[in-house]
C-alpha positions, 0 to 999 in steps of 0.5 A, spaced: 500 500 500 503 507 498 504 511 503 499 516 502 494 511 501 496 508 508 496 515 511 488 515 508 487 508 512 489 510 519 486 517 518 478 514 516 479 509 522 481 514 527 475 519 525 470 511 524 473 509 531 471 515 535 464 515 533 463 508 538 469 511 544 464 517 544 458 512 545 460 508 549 464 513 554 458 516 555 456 511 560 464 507 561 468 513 561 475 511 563 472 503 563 473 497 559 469 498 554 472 504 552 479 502 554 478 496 549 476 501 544 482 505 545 486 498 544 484 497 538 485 503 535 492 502 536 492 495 533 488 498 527 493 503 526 500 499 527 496 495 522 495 500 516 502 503 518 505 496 516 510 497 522 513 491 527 513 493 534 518 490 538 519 491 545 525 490 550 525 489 557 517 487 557 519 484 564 521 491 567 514 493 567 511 493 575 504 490 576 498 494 573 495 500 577 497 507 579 504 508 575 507 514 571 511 512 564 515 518 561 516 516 553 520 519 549 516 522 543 518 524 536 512 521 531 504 521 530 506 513 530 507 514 538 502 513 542 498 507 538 505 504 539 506 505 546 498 502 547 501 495 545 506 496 551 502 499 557 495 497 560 490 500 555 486 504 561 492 508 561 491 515 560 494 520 557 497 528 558 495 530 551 497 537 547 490 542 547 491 542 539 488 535 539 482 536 543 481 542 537 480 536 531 472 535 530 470 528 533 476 526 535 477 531 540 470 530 543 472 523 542 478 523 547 476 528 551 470 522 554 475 517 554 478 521 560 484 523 556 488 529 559 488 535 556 494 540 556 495 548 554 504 548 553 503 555 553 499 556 559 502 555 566 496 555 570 493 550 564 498 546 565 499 545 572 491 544 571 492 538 568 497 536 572 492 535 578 487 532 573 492 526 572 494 526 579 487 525 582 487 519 575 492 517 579 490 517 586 484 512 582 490 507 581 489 509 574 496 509 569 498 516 567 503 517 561 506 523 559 512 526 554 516 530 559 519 533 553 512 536 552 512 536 544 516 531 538 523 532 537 523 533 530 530 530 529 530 524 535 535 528 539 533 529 546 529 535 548 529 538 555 524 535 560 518 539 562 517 538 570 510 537 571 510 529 571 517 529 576 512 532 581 506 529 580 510 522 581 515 525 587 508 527 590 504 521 590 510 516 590 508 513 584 513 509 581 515 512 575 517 508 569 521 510 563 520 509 556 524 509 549 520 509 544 524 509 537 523 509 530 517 513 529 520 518 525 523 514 520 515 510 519 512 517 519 516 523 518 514 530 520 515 532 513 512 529 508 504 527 508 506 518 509 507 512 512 513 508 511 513 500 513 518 499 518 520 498 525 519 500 532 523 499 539 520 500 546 526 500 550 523 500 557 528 501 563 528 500 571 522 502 576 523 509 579 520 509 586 520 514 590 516 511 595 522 507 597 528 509 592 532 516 595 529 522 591 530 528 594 525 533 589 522 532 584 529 534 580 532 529 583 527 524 580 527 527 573 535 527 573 533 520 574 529 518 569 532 522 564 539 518 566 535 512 564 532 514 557 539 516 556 541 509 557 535 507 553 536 511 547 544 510 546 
């Protein structure tokens, strides 16, 4: 299938699969139905991108429930690509710009999505305190700490916020490398080219037993870890 056609696929399917998210969060929001629907989704797209998954140190992942995962992000082709690895009733901090497109929007907004203003701090730290109280409900948070895609795969500073939120509530903290999106979708061009991405999970930060003296300290931690993972 060309690139562009493949691009098509995963554009109509995303704006067929809102339809039913928005249906059945209006009486599961956040449930497993709708977590279902979520992880579907990202089978679907992965599919019609033609892209493998291959993931490394799956055993890493701690037991299922309230947990921060930071990833690194440098493609669209992220985050259906992390929903292969995390619980599918992990929610993620997004952008404000994708709670703008018609359906898909709405769509994310009642799945429990969180949205995130980067160009607003008192939104952001908002945000922050909807995924906390997600969390305080053993729900998994994921969040892109470099608070936008790097467009050449080179590691962005981190933002603090989830460093924070993980330093506050003690929540064990996993840090992610998901590389090779920007080669199967690179920002440039309007395709999708078949190809390989690798989820490299690292070592469970725990502030609840580990000594993280502040929230920089923890952040330093992880962004030592995901250093580790991307070299």
């Amino acid at each position: 299938m060309p690139g562009l056609h493949r691009l098509a696929a995963m554009t109509i399917t995303t704006f067929a699969m809102a339809v039913p998210a928005i249906a059945v969060s209006a009486f599961d929001r956040g449930g497993p139905k709708s977590s279902a629907i979520v992880a579907s989704w990202a089978r679907a797209i992965i599919r019609l991108a033609g892209v493998r998954i291959v993931v490394e140190g799956r055993e890493l992942l701690p037991p299922e429930g309230a947990t921060l995962f930071v990833s690194t992000h440098s493609s669209m082709l992220d985050v259906p690509a992390l929903f292969t690895l995390v619980p599918a009733r992990t929610r993620f901090v997004a952008k404000r710009e994708l709670f703008l497109i018609p359906l898909f929007g709405q769509a994310i907004r009642m799945l429990g999505f969180v949205e995130i203003d980067r160009a607003d701090k008192r939104a952001a730290k908002t945000a922050i305190g909807r995924a906390a109280d997600l969390a305080r409900g053993d729900r998994p948070i994921l969040v892109f700490p470099e608070g936008t895609r790097s467009r050449d795969g080179s590691l962005l500073p981190f933002k603090k916020g989830a460093f924070a939120l993980a330093h506050e509530l003690r929540l064990p903290l996993v840090p992610i490398a998901c590389l090779g999106g920007s080669a199967c979708m690179p920002s440039q061009k309007m395709a999708v080219i078949p190809g390989v991405m690798t989820l490299k999970v690292g070592r469970t930060l725990r502030p609840e037993t580990d000594d993280y003296s502040s929230r920089a300290a923890l952040m330093e931690a992880a962004r030592r870890e995901i250093d580790l993972l991307v070299s």
